[in-house]
SEKOL-45308 format. One record per atom (N, C-alpha, C, O): x, y, z; residue in one letter. Coordinates in steps of 0.02 Angstrom, whole numbers, padded with zeros to 5 digits, always signed. Atoms other than C-alpha are relative to their C-alpha. Layout:
N
XYZa/...
//
This chain:
88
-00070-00015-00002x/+04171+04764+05114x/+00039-00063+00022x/+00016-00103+00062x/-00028+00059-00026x/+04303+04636+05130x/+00034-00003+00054x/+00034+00050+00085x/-00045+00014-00068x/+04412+04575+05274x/+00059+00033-00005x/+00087+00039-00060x/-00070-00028+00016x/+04570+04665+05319x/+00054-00031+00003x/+00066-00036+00064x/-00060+00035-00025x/+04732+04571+05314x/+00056+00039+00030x/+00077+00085-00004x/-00032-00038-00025x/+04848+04635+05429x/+00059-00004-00043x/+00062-00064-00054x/-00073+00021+00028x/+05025+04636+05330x/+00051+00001+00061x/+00051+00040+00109x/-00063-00014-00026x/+05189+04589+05398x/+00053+00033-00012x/+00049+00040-00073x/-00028-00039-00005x/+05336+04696+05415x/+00039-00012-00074x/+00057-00068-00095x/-00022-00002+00053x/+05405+04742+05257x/+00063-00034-00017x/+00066-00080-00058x/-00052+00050-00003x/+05595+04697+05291x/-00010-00076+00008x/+00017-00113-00034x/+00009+00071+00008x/+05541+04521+05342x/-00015-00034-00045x/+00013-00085-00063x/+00017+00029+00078x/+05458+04486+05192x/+00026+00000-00048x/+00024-00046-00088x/-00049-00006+00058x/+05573+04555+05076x/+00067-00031+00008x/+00108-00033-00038x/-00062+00061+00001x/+05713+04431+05160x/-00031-00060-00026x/-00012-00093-00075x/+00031+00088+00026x/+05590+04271+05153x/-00010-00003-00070x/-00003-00055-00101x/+00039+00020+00076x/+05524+04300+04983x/+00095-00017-00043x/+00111-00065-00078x/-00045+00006+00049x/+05707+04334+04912x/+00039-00085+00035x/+00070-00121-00004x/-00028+00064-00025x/+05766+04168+05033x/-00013-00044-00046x/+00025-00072-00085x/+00001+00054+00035x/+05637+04059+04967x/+00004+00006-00075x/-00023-00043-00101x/-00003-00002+00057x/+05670+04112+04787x/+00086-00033-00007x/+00101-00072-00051x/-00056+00017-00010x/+05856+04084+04837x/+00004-00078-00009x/+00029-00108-00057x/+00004+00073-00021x/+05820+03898+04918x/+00005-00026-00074x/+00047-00068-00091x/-00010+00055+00066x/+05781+03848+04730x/+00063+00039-00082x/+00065+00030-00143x/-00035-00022+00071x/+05922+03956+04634x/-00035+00054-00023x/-00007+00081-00070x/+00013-00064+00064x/+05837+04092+04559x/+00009+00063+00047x/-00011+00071+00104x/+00010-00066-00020x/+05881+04272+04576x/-00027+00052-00014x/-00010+00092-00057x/+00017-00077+00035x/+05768+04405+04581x/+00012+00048-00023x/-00035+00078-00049x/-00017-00029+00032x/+05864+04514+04524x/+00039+00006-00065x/+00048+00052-00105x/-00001+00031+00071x/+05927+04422+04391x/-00075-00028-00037x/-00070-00053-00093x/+00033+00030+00036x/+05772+04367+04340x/-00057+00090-00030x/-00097+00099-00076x/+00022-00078+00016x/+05720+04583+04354x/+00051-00006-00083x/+00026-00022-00137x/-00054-00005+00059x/+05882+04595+04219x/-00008-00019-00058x/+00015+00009-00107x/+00005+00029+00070x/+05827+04481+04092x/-00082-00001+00010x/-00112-00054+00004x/+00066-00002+00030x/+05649+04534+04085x/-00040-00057+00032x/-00088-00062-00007x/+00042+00069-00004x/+05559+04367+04162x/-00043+00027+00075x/-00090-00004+00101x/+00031-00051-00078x/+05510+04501+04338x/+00000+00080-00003x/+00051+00115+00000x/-00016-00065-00006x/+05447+04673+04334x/+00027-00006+00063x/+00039-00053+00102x/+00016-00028-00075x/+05469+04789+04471x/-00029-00011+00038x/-00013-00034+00093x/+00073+00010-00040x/+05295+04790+04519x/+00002-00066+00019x/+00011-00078+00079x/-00014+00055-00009x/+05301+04607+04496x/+00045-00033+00073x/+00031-00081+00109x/-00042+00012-00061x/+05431+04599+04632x/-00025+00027+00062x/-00015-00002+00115x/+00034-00029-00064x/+05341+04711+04754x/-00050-00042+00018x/-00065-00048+00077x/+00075+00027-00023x/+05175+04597+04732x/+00031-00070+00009x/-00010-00116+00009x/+00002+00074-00045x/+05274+04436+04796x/+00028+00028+00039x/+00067-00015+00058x/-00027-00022-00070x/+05340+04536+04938x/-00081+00021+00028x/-00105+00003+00082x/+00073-00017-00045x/+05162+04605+04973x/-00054-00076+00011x/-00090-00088+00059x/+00019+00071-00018x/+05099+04423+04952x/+00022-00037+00059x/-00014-00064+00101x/-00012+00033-00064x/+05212+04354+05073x/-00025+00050+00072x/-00031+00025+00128x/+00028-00037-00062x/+05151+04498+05195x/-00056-00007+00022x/-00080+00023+00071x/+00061+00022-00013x/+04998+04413+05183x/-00008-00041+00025x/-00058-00039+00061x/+00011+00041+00010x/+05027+04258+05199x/-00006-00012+00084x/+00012+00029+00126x/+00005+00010-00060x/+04980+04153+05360x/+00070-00069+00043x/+00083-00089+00100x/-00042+00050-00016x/+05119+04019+05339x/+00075+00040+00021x/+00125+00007+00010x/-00074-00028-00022x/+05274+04141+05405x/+00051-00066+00017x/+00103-00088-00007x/-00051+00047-00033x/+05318+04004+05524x/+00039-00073-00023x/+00090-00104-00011x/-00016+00065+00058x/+05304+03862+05398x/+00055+00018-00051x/+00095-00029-00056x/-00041-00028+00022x/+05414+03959+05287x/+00060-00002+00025x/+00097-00033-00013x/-00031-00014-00035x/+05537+03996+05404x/+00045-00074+00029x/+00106-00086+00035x/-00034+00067-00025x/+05561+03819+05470x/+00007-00061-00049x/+00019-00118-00028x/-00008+00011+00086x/+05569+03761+05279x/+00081+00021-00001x/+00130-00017+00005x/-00045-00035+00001x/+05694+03876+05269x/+00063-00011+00028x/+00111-00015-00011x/-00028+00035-00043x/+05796+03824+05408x/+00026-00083-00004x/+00076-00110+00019x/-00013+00091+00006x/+05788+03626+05363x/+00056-00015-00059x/+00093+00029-00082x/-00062+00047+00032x/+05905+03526+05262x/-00038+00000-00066x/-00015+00013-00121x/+00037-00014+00084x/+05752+03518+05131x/+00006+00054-00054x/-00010+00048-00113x/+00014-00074+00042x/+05774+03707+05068x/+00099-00011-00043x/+00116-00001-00101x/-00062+00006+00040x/+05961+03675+05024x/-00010-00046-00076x/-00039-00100-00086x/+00046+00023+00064x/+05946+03657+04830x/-00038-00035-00005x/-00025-00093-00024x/+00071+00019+00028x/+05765+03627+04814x/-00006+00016-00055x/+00021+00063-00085x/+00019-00023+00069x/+05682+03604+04662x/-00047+00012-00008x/-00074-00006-00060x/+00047-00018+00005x/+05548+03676+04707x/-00036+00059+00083x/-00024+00036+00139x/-00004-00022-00052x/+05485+03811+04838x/-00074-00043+00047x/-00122-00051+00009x/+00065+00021-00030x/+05337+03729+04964x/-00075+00009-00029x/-00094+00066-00043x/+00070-00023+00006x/+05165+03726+04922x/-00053+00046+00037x/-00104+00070+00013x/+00037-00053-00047x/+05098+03831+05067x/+00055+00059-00029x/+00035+00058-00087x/-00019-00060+00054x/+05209+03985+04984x/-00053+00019-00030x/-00090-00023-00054x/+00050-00020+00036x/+05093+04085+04914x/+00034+00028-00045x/-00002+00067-00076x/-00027-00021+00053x/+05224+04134+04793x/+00047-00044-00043x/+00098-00035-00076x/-00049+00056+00020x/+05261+03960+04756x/-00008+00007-00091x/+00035+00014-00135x/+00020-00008+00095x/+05178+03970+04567x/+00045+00051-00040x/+00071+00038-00095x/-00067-00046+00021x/+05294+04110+04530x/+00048-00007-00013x/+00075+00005-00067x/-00085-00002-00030x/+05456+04076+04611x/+00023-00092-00029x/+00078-00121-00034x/-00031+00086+00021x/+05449+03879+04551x/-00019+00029-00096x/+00009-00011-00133x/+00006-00018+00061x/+05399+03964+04368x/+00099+00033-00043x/+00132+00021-00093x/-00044-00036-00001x/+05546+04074+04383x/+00076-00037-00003x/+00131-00015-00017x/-00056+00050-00026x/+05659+03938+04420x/+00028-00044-00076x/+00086-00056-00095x/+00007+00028+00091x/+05612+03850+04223x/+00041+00041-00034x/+00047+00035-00095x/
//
């Protein structure tokens, strides 16, 4: 059986993920609108970031002078492949 990952709190994640999708311009829910994000799709980078171990790295990303239009979200993101896809 595998390891359990604890998740983090749902609201938190569903601000960071839509932040760092923000930091580089894209909106999830524009990008729901024109077809390029299911639903589900949107739940599994919120349950991703509930995984993830970089909160604080995120967070202080987030916070810096770097996240103001980026063109790209961090590499520790585990929903960086996505959200920098999403951005094209």
């Amino acid at each position: 059986m595998g390891r359990i990952i604890p998740l983090g709190a749902p609201e938190r994640h569903f601000w960071l993920t839509r932040s760092m999708a923000r930091s580089i311009d894209v909106s999830l829910s524009e990008a729901m609108a024109e077809g390029q994000l299911s639903p589900q799709g949107y739940a599994e980078l919120v349950t991703r970031c509930r995984q993830c171990p970089h909160v604080e790295a995120c967070q202080q990303w987030l916070g810096s002078a770097d996240a103001v239009n980026a063109d790209q979200v961090p590499d520790h993101c585990l929903n960086a492949t996505i959200l920098n896809r999403l951005r094209r």
